[in-house]
C-alpha positions, 0 to 999 in steps of 0.5 A: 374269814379266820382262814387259819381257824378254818383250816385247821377245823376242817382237818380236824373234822377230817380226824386229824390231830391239831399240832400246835406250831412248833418252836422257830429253833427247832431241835435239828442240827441240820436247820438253822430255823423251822422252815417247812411244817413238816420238820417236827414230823421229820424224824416221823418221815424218815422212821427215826422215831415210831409212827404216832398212834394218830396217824393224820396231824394238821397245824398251823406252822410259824417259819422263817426263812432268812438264814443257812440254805433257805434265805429269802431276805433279799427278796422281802419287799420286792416282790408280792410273795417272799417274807422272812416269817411266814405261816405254813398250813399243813396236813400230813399222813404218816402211812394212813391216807395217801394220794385219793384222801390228799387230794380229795381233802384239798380241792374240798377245802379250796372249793367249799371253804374257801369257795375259790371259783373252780374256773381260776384253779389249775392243777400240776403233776409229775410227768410220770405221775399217772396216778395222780393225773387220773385222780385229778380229773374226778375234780377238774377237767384233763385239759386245766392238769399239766404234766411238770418234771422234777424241777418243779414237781419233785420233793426230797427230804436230801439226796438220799431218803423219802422223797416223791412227786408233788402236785400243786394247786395254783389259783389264776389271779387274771390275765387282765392283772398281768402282762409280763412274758413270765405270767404263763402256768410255770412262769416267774410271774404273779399271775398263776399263784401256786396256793397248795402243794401236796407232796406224795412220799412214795419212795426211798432214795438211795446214794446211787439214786435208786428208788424203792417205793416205801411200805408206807406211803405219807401226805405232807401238805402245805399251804401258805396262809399269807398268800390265801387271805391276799386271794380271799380279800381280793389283793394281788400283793400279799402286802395289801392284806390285813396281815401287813397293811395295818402295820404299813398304814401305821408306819406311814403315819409314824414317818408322816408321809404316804407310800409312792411307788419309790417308797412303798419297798421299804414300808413292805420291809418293815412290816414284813421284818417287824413280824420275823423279829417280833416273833424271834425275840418272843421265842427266846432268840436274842441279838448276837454276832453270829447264828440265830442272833445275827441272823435276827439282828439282820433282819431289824437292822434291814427293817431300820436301814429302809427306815432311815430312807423314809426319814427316820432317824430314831428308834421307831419300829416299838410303835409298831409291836401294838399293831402287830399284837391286834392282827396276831396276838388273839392266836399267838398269845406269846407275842402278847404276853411279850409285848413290853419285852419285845419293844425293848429289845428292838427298841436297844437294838435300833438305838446302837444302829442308828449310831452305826449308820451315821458312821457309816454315812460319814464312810460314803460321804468321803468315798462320794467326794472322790468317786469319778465314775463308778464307787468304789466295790470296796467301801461299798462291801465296807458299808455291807460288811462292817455298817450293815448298809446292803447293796441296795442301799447304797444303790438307793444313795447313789440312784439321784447322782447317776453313779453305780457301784463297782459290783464285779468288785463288790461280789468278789468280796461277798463271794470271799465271805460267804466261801469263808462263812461256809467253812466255818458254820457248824451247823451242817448236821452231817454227824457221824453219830447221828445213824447209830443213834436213829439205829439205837432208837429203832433197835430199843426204842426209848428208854425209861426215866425213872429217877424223878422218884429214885436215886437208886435202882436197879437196871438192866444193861440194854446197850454199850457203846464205846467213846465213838457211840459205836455199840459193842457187846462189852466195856472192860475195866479200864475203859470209857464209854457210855451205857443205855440202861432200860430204865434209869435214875439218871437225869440226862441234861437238859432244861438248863439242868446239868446230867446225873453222874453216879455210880454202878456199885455192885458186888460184881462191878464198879463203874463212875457215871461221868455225865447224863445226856441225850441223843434221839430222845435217848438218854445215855450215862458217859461211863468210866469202868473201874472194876470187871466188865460191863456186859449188854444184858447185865442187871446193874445197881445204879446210885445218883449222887449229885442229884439232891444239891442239883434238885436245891439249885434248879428250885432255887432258880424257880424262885429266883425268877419269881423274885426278880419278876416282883423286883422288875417289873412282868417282863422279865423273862428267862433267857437261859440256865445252868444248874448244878450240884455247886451253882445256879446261873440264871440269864433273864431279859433285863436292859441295866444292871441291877443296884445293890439294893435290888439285888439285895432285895431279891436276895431277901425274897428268895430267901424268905420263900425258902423259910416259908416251907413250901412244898412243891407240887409236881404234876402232869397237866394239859397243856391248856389247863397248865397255861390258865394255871399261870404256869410260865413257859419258856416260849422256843421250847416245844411241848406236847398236849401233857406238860409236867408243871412245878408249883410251890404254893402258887408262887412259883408255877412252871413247865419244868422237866427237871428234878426239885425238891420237895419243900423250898425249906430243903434248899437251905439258904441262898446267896447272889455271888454275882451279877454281870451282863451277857449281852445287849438287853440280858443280865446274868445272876450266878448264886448258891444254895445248899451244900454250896451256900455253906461253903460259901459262908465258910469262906466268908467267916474264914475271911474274916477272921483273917482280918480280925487277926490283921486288925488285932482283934478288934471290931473289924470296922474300926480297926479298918478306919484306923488303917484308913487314918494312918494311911492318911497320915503317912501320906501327909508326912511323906509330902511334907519329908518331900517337900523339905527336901526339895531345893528352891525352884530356879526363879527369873522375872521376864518382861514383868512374868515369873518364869519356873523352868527347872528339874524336880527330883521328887514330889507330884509335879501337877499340885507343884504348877497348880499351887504355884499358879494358885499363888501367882497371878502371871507365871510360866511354868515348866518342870521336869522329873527322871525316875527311873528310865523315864522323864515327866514333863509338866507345863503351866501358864496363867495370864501369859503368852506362853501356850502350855500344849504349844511349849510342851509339845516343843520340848517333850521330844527332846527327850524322845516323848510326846505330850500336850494339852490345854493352853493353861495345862499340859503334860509329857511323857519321855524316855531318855533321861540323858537329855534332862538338862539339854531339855531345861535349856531348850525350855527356857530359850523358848519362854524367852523367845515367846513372852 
């Protein structure tokens, strides 16, 4: 049974709108990743944005849950329940149905479609909520509903906001299948699994707690999907179903070895985190050293950990992706259209970790050898912090020797990081901003683009706000803010496009658009008032000036994709953009860095599609229709049913928002300036085109003509060889000049050797020793050189007792230096020049004690 499928057909039978998953990032300060199904209808909820024309929705929602405030990360593997990804059912009324429908829908569901036994079901409420208790008992009898308090069936969005009772649907696994004292309705145990939960939005909370019952009542539903098909296969483990234990059966099989009691922890984790990762890259998130990126790299480097308990010691969660792809690529087609990229992101990442865990072992092997009794809290948080090595890892190391870890030690230190990492995340969302903007929204609504066909237009002032966003009823000349315009040619930035700046130039009002951006879905122009007053209710003419070389760069960045895909290779995939009116940059998924005559031949083909003339075709488009059409979107951006498509020719075709030109010959020409690395698996391509491009060759051409001048006019590159020449010539002549003004070298045969121990005023001291030892067949050689405030000291040996390193390292500190190297060569470095001949001395006492 599809149960996914099944969910969302029958809502959708029921007239609610099926809402495809939203990104893992969501577009919410406040969250790190999307961990509910209800947070793309959040600002719905709260009223920041109007409610939708339907008012019922139902989806099928990816979420993780393994950063910020909702992490269950430590828990994955140790439990039957707890994964880093998972996916949420839901349905949701915003003001249409409320607890009758609610609760109608869900126990028909359960019963019918999932026809789970009606004698396993059991019912929670809130214990005030009477309502919901009468409502109940048309379904199930009195004595199977039982009355909880907030803790567990209380819902709020925050402390202040909608928030309501709850009731949960739990499904009896079998008292005979569980003998904890925590298997009770209630308890910590597995024995009663709570399947649904359905949450009435009744009521407003204020910040002294008062409550007030909202206009319009709301439904969020959800249901976990993991813990569903494990019911419906008969598993008590959500890791024995089909979701998981293809994956586990393929890492077994990779390790060569069966799951045991002490290992089947570590096979759960990774086929647990292979998903959470999997999905992560797919949707554009990339390894980093802090947010979004650390967390993923987190999770793969806890994957790879368990797996070096298994025995691996080489990258192997790769030969993973293509189980996980049979069991979801059929509905999330992102991880299957991916599938290569994927690999070889985890694949880089798992590389670098398995290197740092052999370091990290190196740490605990020397703290093992001196620990007595307990080891040590320090290196074992050392081990967590800097080596990625968890707590339980090390537990795991230390298990088979009876030894424990200092703990009250080790939590100190994590409780210190954590106290520090909290102080210094960003990401808490409590903006200052954020209600004026929701207010702005609700006062106007959102305003109107219209620059995708104009640059100039004439709009009407709907609201000002000063540089704090607080509104005011007039900017004066002299003052900065920002100006929301009910319809405006401005582009506001976003889709790695930079914003419009402009101008406000009338016969009344003189006024520079800064930038362009959005707040709430509102786009807003940062202003600089120059002549008169800005008014609230003012028609004002606008005039886009950038927008022409903005529109050549992000087309230019169409093309290049398509270029470096036909240079690559298919899994090149945008990992990030910027264009502007004076540069494109364009961050793609890509392991080494590019050669020169692939970058030259990308550069050739971009510009060989812009000498071709082809015009762009700009259109709206079901989403669906777009996707057969081969439109590329970027996977963690969130589109809606109607999606704007640009197509050159068929040769570029991508969801794209942003502004283009009309035919690919508009953009001119364009050049590859640079190409660098970002971060691990991401390349960066920063080029020109348009106005840009021309400067660019000017540039160029003004160079060159430099050096024309410097080589005498002559073909530059042969006037460059004749320098060249020279250089090698001059050279020649200063090492003969040098030569001959070198006195002969201090000569003495000891015991059959000829011993060199002298002071060089000029010439290379290393091709002296190495020419001398050329023509020598035993020598001992020493020689030293001041220049300036600093002494070099060079020493060689050939078919002699004298060791080079052992005679330099004797030597070199005289002269308040260090050194060594070979037995046959070394070399030196000093400071005090006054200690030259003293130095020579010593030299020669030690050959001579030596030979």
């Amino acid at each position: 049974m599809d149960v996914r499928k099944e969910y969302l057909d029958f809502f959708k039978s029921k007239g609610h709108e099926v809402i495809s998953s939203m990104p893992l990032v969501p577009d919410d300060p406040t969250l790190l990743f999307t961990n509910a199904g209800m947070v793309q209808f959040k600002d719905i909820f709260t009223g920041a944005v109007p409610t939708p024309e339907n008012k019922t929705a139902t989806s099928c929602q990816l979420c993780v849950r393994a950063g910020g405030k909702h992490n269950d990360l430590e828990n994955v593997g140790y439990t039957a329940r707890h994964h880093t990804l998972f996916e949420m059912l839901g349905n949701f009324s915003f003001g249409d149905y409320f607890k009758e429908d609610a609760i109608a829908y869900a126990w028909e569901f359960v019963t019918v479609n999932l026809a789970l036994p009606k004698d396993k079901l059991w019912v929670t409420v809130h214990d005030s909520d009477d309502e919901a208790f009468e409502i109940w008992q048309n379904y199930i009898s009195a004595d199977r509903i039982k009355r909880f308090g907030d803790k567990d069936n209380f819902w709020s969005m925050g402390d202040t906001g909608p928030c309501g009772p709850c009731s949960e649907i739990f499904y009896d696994q079998g008292e005979e299948n569980f003998g904890s004292d925590e298997d009770y309705l209630g308890g910590e145990g597995d024995r009663f699994l709570e399947i649904w939960n359905l949450v009435f939005m009744q009521y407003e909370r204020d910040a002294s707690g008062k409550m007030t019952p909202l206009p319009k009542p709301s439904i969020d539903t959800g249901m976990g999907l993991e813990r569903v098909v494990a019911i419906k296969e008969g598993k008590f483990n959500n890791f024995e179903s089909s979701l998981f234990l293809p994956i586990i059966k393929k890492t077994q099989e990779l390790a060569k070895k069966e799951a045991t009691k002490e290992t089947i922890g570590s096979f759960r984790v990774i086929a647990d985190h292979l998903r959470a990762v999997s999905f992560m890259i797919a949707q554009g998130i990339l390894f980093d050293k802090e947010g979004r990126g650390y967390v993923l790299r987190r999770i793969l480097r806890r994957a790879v950990r368990h797996g070096y308990l298994l025995g691996f010691r080489k990258p192997f969660m790769a030969n993973l992706v293509e189980t996980l792809d049979s069991i979801v690529g059929n509905h999330y087609n992102e991880i299957r259209e991916q599938k290569e990229y994927i690999k070889e992101q985890i694949t880089l990442e798992e590389d670098r970790f398995f290197k740092t865990i052999e370091s990290g072992m190196s740490l605990f092997e020397e703290e093992l050898k001196i620990t007595k009794e307990k080891f040590s809290g320090e290196v074992a948080f050392k081990l967590y912090d800097t080596y990625g090595f968890p707590l339980d890892l090390t537990q795991d190391m230390l298990r088979d020797k009876n030894i424990e870890v200092d703990i009250e030690t080790f939590d100190r230190l994590m409780n210190e990081q954590k106290s520090k990492a909290k102080a210094a995340w960003k990401g808490s969302g409590d903006s200052a901003t954020d209600g004026d903007f929701k207010q702005l929204l609700e006062k106007y609504g959102k305003n109107e683009f219209v620059g995708y066909n104009q640059t100039a237009y004439n709009s009407k002032i709907i609201s000002l706000l000063d540089e704090n966003f607080k509104e005011v009823s007039t900017l004066s000349a002299g003052q900065n803010g920002w100006v929301m315009l009910d319809k405006t040619p401005f582009y506001a930035e976003s889709g790695g496009q930079s914003g419009d700046i402009g101008v406000i130039e009338d016969e009344n009002h003189i006024a520079e658009i800064l930038d362009t951006k959005k707040f709430f879905d509102l786009n807003l122009s940062k202003i600089k008032v120059s002549k008169s007053n800005l008014t609230i209710g003012e028609t004002v003419a606008c005039v886009v000036v950038n927008r022409y070389e903005v529109a050549k760069h992000h087309s230019a960045t169409h093309l290049l994709q398509t270029a470096l895909k036909m240079v690559l290779g298919e899994n090149v995939a945008q990992a990030g953009s910027l264009n502007d009116s004076s540069r494109l940059r364009f961050d793609f998924t890509y392991p080494k860095a590019m050669s020169y005559e692939q970058l030259k031949e990308v550069e050739d083909l971009v510009n060989s599609m812009i000498v071709r003339g082809i015009p762009s075709n700009i259109e709206e488009l079901p989403i669906e229709e777009a996707k057969n059409k081969g439109a590329i979107a970027m996977f963690g951006e969130k589109y809606g049913d109607m999606v704007r498509v640009v197509d050159f020719g068929g040769v570029s075709v991508e969801f794209c928002g942003g502004t283009h030109v009309r035919n690919s010959a508009d953009i001119g020409s364009f050049y590859i300036l640079k190409e660098s690395g970002v971060s691990a698996g991401v390349r960066r391509i920063e080029a020109v085109c348009g106005v840009a491009a021309i400067n660019y060759t000017n540039e160029i051409i003004s160079k060159y003509q430099e050096i024309q001048t410097e080589v005498k006019n002559q073909d530059v590159l042969l006037g460059i060889k004749k320098l060249k020449d020279q250089i090698k010539e001059l050279k020649k002549e200063l090492e003969v000049a040098q030569n001959a003004t070198q006195a002969p070298l201090n000569e003495q045969i000891i015991d059959g050797t000829k011993v060199i121990v002298d002071v060089v005023s000029n010439g290379d001291l290393k091709k002296i020793v190495d020419d001398l030892k050329n023509a020598n067949e035993k020598l001992a050689i020493l020689l030293l050189q001041a220049k300036d405030d600093k002494v070099m000291i060079v020493a060689g040996s050939k078919n002699t007792n004298i060791k080079a390193g052992e005679w330099i390292k004797n030597i070199a500190p005289i002269v308040g230096g260090g050194g060594g190297g070979r037995p046959d060569f070394a070399q030196a470095g000093g400071k005090d020049v006054t200690k030259v001949e003293e130095a020579k001395q010593k030299a020669l006492e030690f050959v001579k004690a030596n030979l």
